[in-house]
N, C-alpha and C positions, 0 to 999 in steps of 0.2 A: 683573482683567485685561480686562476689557472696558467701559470706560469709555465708550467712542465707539461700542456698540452700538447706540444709538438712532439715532445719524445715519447710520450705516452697516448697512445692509440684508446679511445673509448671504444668498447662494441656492445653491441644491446647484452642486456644482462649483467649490468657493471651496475653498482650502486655507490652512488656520494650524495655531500648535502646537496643542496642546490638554495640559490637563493628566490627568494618570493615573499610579496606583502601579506601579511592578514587582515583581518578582518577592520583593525584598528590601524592599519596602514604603515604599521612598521615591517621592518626588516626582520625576517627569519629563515634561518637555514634547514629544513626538515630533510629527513634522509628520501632517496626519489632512484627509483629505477629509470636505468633509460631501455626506453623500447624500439626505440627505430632511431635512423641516424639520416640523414639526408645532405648532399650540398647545393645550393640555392648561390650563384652569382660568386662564386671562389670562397660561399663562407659557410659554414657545417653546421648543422642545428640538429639539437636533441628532443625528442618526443619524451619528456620524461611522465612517468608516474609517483607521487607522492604518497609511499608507504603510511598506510595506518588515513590516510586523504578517501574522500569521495574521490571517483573515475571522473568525475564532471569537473574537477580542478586538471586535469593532464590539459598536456602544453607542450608546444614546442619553445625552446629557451636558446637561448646563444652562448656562446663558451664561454664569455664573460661573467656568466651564473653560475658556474660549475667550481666546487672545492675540491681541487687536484689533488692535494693535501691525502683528503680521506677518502681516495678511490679505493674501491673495493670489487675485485671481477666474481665473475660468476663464476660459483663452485663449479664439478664435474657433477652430471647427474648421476645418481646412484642407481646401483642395477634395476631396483623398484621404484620409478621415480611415481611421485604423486599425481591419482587420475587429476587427468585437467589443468595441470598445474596448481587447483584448490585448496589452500592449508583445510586442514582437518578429512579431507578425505580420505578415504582404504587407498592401498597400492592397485593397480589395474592388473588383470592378468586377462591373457587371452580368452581364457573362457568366460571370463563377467562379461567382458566386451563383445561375444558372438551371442551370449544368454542377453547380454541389453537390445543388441539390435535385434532377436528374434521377440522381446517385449514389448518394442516398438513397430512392430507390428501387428501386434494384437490389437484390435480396434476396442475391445471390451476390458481390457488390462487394467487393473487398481494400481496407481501407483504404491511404489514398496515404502512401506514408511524406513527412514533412518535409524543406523544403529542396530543392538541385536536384537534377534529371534528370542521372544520372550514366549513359553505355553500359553495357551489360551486361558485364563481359568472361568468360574462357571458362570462367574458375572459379569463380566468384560463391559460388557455394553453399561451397564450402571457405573463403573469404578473410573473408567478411563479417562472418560471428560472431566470428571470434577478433581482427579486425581493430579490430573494433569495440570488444570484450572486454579483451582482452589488449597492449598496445602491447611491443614489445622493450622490455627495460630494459637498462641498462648493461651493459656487458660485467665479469665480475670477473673481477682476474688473475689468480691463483692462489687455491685452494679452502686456507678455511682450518683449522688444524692443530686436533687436539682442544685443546691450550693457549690456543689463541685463539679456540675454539668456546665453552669457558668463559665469554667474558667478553660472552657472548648481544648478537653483532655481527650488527644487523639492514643486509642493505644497501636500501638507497632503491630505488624504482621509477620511470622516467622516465615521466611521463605524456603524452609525444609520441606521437600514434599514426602509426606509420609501417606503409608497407605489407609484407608480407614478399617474398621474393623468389622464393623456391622452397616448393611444396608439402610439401618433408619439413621445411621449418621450421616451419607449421603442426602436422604430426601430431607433432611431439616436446613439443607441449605436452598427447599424450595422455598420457604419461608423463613421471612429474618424479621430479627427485631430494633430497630429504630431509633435512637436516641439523638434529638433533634434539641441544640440551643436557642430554638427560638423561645419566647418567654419565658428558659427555665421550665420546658416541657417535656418531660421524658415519652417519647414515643416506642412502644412495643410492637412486636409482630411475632402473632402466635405460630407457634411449630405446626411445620407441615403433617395432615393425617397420616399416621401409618400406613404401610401396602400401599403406597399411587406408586405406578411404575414411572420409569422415565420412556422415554419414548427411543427407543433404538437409532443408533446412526450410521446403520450400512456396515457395522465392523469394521471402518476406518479409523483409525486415531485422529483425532481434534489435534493441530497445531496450535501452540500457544500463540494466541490472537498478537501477544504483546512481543512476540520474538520471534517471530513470523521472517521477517525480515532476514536473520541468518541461517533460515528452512533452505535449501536448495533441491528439491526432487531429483533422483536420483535415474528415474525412471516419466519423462517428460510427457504430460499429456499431448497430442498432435491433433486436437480437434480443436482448436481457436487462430485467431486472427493474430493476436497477440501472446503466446503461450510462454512459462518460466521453462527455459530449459539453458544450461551452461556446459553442456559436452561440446558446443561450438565455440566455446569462447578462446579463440585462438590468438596470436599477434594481431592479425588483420581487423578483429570484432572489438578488441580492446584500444583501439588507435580512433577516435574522431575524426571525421573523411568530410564532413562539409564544415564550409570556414564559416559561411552566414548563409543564412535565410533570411528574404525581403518577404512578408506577409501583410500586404494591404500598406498600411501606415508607420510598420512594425519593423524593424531588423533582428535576427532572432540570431545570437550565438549558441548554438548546438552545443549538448551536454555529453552525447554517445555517437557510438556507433550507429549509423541509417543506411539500410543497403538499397540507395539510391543507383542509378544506373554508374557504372566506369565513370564515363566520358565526362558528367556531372561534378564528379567529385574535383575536380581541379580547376573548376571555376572560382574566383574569388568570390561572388555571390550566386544564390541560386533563389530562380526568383519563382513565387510560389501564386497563382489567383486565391486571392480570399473566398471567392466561394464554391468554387469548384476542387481547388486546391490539386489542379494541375501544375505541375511542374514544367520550368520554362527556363531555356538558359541564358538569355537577356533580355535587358529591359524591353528591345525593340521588340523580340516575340514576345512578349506580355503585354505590352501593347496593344499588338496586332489580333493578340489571343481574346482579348477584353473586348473589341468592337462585335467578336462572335458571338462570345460567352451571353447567357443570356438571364444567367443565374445570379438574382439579388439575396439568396438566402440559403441554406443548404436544402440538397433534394428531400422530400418524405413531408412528415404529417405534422404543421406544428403544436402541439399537444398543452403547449400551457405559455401565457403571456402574461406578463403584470409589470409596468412600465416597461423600461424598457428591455427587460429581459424577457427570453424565450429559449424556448425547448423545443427540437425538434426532432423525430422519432423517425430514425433510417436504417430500413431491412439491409442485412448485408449478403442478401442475396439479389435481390430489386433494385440495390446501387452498388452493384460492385465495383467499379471503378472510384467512385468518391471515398468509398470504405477504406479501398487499399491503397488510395492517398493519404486518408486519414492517418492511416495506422502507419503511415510510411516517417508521416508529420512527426506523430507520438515518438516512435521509435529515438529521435534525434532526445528524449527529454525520459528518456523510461530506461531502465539500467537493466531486470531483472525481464526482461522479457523478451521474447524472440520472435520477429516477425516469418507469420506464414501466410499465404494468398489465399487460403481457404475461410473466406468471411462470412459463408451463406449460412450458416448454424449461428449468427451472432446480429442482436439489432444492437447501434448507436443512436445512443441521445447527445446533440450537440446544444452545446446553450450557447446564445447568441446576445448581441448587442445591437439594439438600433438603433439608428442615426439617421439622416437622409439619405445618404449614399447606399444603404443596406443592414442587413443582420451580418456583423460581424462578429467570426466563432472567438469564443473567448475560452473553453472546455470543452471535453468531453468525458463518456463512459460509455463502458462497452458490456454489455453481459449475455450472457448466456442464452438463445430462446427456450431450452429445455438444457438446467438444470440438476443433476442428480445429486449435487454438495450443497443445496442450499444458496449456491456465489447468487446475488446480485449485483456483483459487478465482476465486471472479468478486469478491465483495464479503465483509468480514472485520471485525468491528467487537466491541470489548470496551465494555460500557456504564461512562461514568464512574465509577461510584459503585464499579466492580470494578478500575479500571485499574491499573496501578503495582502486581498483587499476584500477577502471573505466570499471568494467564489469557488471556493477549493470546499469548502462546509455547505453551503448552498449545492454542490453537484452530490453530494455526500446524502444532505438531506432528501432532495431530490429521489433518489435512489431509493430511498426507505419509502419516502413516499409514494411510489409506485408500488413496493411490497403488501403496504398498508391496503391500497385497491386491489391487488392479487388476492389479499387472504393468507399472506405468506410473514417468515419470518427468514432475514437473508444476513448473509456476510459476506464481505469482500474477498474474491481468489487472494489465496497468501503464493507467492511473499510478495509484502508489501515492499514498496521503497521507502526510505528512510523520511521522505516528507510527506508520502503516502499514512505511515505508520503515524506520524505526528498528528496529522490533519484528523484519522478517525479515533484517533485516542482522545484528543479535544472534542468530539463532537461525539463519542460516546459517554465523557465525564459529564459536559454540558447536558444533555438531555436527562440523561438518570439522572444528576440532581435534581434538575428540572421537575421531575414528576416526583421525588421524596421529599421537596420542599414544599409544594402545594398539596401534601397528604393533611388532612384536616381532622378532627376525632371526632370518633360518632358517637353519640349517646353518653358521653361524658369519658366513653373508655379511647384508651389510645390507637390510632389508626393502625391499619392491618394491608400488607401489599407479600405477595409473594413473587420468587424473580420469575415465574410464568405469566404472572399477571402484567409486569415488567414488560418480558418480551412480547408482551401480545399487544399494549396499549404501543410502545416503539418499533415495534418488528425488529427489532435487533437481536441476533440470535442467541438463544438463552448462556451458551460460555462466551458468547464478549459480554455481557450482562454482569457474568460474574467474574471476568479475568480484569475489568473493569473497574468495579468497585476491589479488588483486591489492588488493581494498582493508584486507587487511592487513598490505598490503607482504610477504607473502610468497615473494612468484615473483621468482627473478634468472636472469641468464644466463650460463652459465658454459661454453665448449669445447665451444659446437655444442649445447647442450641445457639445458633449464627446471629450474634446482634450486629447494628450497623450503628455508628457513632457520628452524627458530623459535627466537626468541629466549627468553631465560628470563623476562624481562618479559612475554611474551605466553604463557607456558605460565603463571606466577605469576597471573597477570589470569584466565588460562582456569578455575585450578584455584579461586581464588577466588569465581568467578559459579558455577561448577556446587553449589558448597558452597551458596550460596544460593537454587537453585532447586530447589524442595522438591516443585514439582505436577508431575508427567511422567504420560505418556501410558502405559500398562500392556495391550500386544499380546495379551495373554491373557481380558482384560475385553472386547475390541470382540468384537461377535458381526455382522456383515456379510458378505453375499455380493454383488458387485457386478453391474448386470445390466449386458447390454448392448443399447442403446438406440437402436441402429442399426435392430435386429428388430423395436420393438416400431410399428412406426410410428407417429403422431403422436401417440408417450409415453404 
């Protein structure tokens, strides 16, 4: 396919197909930018990118995969080119750019939500989240009959967000009403009281929990370990720089960018101790590093055990060096985040595996020690070699479950990653049904649950609650108030996944007191 490579000069910013397998092992040509160009032993390789592709598929390729045919060079930039390179972003101009960096230096600074300057109006705090959250749906005309509840009739949800009109349309989405196929049992849930307030949220806009994922902050928090910011994402930060990672038993091929030291990156392997997870650039200093090392388990408190799994709870200010190996780890597997050395404001829970040889880390999560968004997690990462085997739900659960002993109700820092965003959307559908299918009737009448009552038994914070049940089409609108319908299809689906999810969290094994860290001054 590239015949006319010789007469035709590729330079970064050229786009053609390229070739590459899928997932089913065939042959496909998708269109791919090339980013970097290199020669290696008299022969040129391209670092391409695969348009509309996850960052975690780039690759370097050989000219032999390249469709000369349908090259295509890169336009001229235009006098306003796009901040960052980002589709959808405004044009930059010198003054957003001197107003962002004097932003980022404000230590108290709210990030600016996207898009326009909208007036405040006088209810803000009530309309925003559910507005955002929840759109009306269709009206239905008549509630239907146990005969026709049988036949697990889901109604659709309008995804129009319109605004609502009155405040008691809001609070009746504290309380919903139920209609549940089991036995041909229509289940209700009476409308929430008039006047209960909602509880204010700092004047921030809620991001939709469910599309999180293409949020980019505009204005970058700088108080994490791991924080979302993409004003750095240049050539260099979008290019993959380590070829493998040797961890324990493990060879890890790296998804991103990790800003490992220079000298490192051009090793063919880089070789990591499992449990210190110091970095080492041959096997012989890993070796030599292991007869030191003394560490069969990661540093800190192990907080919860039950076979062979554990949990271990590490200040990152008390181990700052494991920390900023940690996060140095993540980095190579996490897209949306950007690594800073500032870990002391941040404790790590590593879950581990035992074996003889040691607790071997299998994940982790990072959150916040003081909180002002609600996040109980900042950063949450299941290592490849573990994924797809239900530990990614298990560190998920995890998480709640520590809220649960707080007294708290949490959510994950957005944006999530794309298998991020998959893992807690599963593990938010599983649980809420979880608790609307073991609702029982009292006194002959139909059982009664409101989504406060929700968030308070799961600690799941009350709009993934209900961004949740809307993205399972659950919520309709029926005579002035929110019923919820499940169909037999989605209780069949629900009772199917739990049958196969074998690893849960067990509240009797965590041994945890939570401090609070408001007291302790600088942690």
């Amino acid at each position: 396919m590239a015949d006319n490579s010789s007469s035709v000069e590729i330079v970064e910013g050229c786009r053609l197909p390229v070739l590459r397998k899928n997932q089913e092992h065939e042959d496909e040509w998708p269109l791919a930018e090339i980013l970097s160009v290199k020669e290696v032993s008299g022969r040129k390789l391209y670092y391409v990118h695969y348009i509309d592709f996850n960052k975690r598929l780039d690759e370097w390729v050989t000219t032999d995969r390249l469709d000369m045919k349908k090259l295509q060079f890169p336009k001229k930039e235009a006098k306003t080119p796009t901040k960052n390179g980002l589709s959808g972003s405004r044009p930059s101009s010198p003054e957003r750019e001197v107003r962002k960096s004097l932003d980022l230096n404000l230590p108290s600074a709210t990030p600016p939500s996207r898009g326009k300057t909208l007036p405040t109006p006088k209810r803000k705090v009530e309309s925003v989240p559910l507005v955002t959250q929840v759109p009306p749906v269709t009206p239905v005309p008549s509630l239907p009959s146990s005969a026709e509840a049988s036949q697990a009739t889901v109604f659709p949800a309008v995804r129009e967000a319109t605004t609502f009109k009155s405040r008691e349309d809001h609070e009746q989405l504290s309380s919903l009403t139920t209609l549940s196929h089991q036995n041909g049992t229509a289940r209700r849930l009476i409308p929430a009281q008039p006047g209960r307030k909602r509880k204010a949220n700092c004047g921030v806009p809620d991001e939709d929990s469910q599309d999180s994922s293409d949020g980019i902050p505009s204005a970058p928090r700088m108080t994490g370990s791991l924080v979302s910011d993409r004003s750095h994402d240049d050539i260099v930060t979008r290019m993959k720089n380590i070829e493998c990672i040797e961890l324990g038993r493990h060879r890890l091929k790296p998804w991103y960018f990790s800003p490992y030291p220079q000298e490192l990156t051009t090793l063919p392997i880089l070789y990591l101790c499992e449990f210190c997870l110091k970095y080492l650039k041959s096997l012989k200093c890993l070796q030599r590093h292991l007869t030191k090392c003394n560490l069969r388990h990661p540093p800190g408190n192990e907080i919860y055990r039950k076979g062979t799994i554990s949990f271990f709870e590490i200040d990152g200010r008390k181990n700052k060096n494991y920390s900023q190996n940690l996060c140095l780890l993540a980095k190579c597997f996490l897209d949306h985040k950007t690594l800073y050395y500032d870990t002391d404001p941040f404790l790590f829970y590593v879950m581990t595996e035992y074996d003889s040889k040691g607790f071997h880390i299998v994940g982790y999560f990072s959150k916040e020690k003081e909180s002002t968004e609600d996040y109980n997690v900042a950063c949450i990462l299941t290592l490849p070699p573990y994924q797809r085997r239900g530990y990614g739900k298990l560190l998920i659960e995890f998480s709640y479950e520590l809220s649960k002993v707080e007294g708290k109700t949490g959510t994950p820092e957005k944006p999530l990653s794309d298998l991020g965003l998959l893992s807690y959307r599963s593990y938010w559908s599983q649980t809420i049904l979880e608790i609307l299918m073991d609702l029982k009737p009292e006194n002959g009448e139909r059982p009664q649950i409101t989504i406060n009552e929700i968030s308070e038994i799961t600690s799941i914070k009350k709009e993934d609650v209900i961004s949740t049940l809307q993205y399972l089409n659950l919520i309709n609108y029926y005579k002035g108030q929110y019923i919820l319908t499940l169909s037999e299809d989605i209780v069949d689906g629900h009772e199917k996944a739990m049958q196969k999810r074998h690893l849960r969290i067990d509240p009797k094994c965590l041994h945890f007191t939570p401090k609070d860290w408001s007291k302790r001054g600088k942690w």
